[in-house]
Each structure stands twice: as structure tokens, then as C-alpha cells.
N, C-alpha and C positions, 0 to 999 in steps of 0.2 A: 445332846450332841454338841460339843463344845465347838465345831468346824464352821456350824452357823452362826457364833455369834462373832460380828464383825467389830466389835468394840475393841480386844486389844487389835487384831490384824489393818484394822480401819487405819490406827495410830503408827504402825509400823509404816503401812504401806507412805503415809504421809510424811513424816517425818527422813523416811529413803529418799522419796522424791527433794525434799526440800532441799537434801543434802546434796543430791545428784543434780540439782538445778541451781544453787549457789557457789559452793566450791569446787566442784570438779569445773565447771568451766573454765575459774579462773586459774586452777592450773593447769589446765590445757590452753589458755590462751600465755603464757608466761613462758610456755617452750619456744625455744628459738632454732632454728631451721642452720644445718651446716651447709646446707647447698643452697643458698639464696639462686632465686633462677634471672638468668641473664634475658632483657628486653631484646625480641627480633626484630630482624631489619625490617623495614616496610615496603622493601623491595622487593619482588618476585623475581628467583632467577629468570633467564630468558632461555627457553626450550626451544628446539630445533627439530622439524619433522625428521622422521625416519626416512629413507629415501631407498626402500628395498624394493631390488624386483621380484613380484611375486610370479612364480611358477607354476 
């Protein structure tokens, strides 16, 4: 049964990884972002109670 023997699938599987853990990062970190996100204020608006009569 050829399915057991892990010698070529052993080399595939590592050779994927190697690939998938060297190159693809560095171009996914190489991409650049068209919406850079803008820094918020540090100020919390100021909320005002409700002032309802309840019924």
C-alpha cells in the first residue's frame, strides 16, 4: 500500500511548509494598505443624561 509509506509525502509536506513559511510572508508583509487608519482623539466625547419622564 503505497499511502503508508511517508517518504515521498514526508518531503512534500516539508518542503510546503518551508515555502509557506519563507516566502509568502514576505509578500504579504510587502503589501501596502490604501486606507492607512487615522490616530483617535484621546478625548472622550461628554454625554449628557436623558432627562425623560417616565410614565
Amino acid at each position: 500500500m503505497p499511502q503508508l509509506n511517508p517518504t515521498p509525502w514526508f518531503a512534500i509536506l516539508v518542503f510546503s511548509w518551508l515555502i509557506f513559511l519563507t516566502i509568502l510572508p514576505q509578500k504579504m508583509l510587502k503589501h501596502t494598505f490604501t486606507n492607512e487608519p487615522t490616530a483617535l482623539n484621546a478625548e472622550k466625547p461628554k454625554t449628557e443624561s436623558w432627562n425623560w419622564p417616565w410614565h
